[in-house]
C-alpha positions as CSV (number, residue, x, y, z in Angstrom):
1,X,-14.2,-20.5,25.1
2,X,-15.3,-22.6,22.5
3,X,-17.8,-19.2,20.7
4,X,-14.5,-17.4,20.6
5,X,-12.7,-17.3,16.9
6,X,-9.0,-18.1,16.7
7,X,-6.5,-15.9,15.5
8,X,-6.1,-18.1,12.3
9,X,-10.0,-17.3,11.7
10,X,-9.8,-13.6,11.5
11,X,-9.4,-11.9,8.3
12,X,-7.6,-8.9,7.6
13,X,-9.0,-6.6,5.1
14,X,-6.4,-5.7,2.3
15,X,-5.6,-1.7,2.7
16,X,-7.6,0.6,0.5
17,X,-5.1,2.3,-1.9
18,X,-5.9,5.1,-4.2
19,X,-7.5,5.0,-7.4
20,X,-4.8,4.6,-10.2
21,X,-1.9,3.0,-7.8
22,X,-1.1,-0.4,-7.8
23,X,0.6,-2.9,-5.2
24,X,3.6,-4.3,-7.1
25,X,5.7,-7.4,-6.0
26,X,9.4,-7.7,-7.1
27,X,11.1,-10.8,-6.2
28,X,14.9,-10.4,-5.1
29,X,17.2,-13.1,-6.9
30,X,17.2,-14.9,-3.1
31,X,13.5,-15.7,-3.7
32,X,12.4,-12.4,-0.8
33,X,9.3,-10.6,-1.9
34,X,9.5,-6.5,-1.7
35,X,6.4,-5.3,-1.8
36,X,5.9,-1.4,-2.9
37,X,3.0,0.5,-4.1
38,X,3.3,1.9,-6.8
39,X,2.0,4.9,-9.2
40,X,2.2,3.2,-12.7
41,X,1.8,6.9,-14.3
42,X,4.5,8.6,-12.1
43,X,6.7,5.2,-10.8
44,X,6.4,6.9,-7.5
45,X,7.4,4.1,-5.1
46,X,6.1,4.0,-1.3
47,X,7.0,0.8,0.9
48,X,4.8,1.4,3.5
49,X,1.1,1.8,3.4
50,X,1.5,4.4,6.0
51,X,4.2,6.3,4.0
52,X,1.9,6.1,0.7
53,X,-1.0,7.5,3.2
54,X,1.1,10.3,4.5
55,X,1.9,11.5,0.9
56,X,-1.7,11.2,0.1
57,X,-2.5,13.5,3.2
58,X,0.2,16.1,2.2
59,X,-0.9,16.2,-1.1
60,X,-4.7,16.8,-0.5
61,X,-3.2,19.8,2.0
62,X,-1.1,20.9,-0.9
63,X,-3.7,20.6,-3.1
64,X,-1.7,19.2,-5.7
65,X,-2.6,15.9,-7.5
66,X,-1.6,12.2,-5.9
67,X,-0.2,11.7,-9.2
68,X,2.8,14.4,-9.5
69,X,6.2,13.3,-8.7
C-alpha cells in the first residue's frame, strides 16, 4: 500500500485549447469564479471544455474556420 500515490499526488494535465483561444476568469461580485474560454478575436464564449471541443469538431466538418462566430 505504501508504493501506491494518493489522490492528492496525481496531477491533472490542464486541457489543450486551440491556438488563438484563451481561458478567461471573471469574478462575480460574491467573490464565485466563472470560468469560460474564450475567442479574444470573435468573443465566442464556451463554458465547457467539452462544448468548446464540440464546436471545434463541427467546425473542422464544416470546414469553416474555429474563429467565425
Amino acid at each position: 500500500m505504501d508504493d501506491q500515490k494518493d489522490i492528492k499526488d496525481i496531477k491533472v494535465l490542464p486541457a489543450l485549447i486551440p491556438e488563438g483561444w484563451v481561458l478567461d476568469t471573471k469574478l462575480k461580485e460574491d467573490g464565485t469564479e466563472v470560468k469560460c474560454y474564450l475567442c479574444p478575436a470573435t468573443e465566442q464564449r464556451f463554458y465547457t471544455y467539452e462544448d468548446l471541443m464540440r464546436y471545434v469538431r463541427y467546425a473542422k466538418a464544416a470546414k469553416v474556420s474555429i474563429y467565425s462566430p
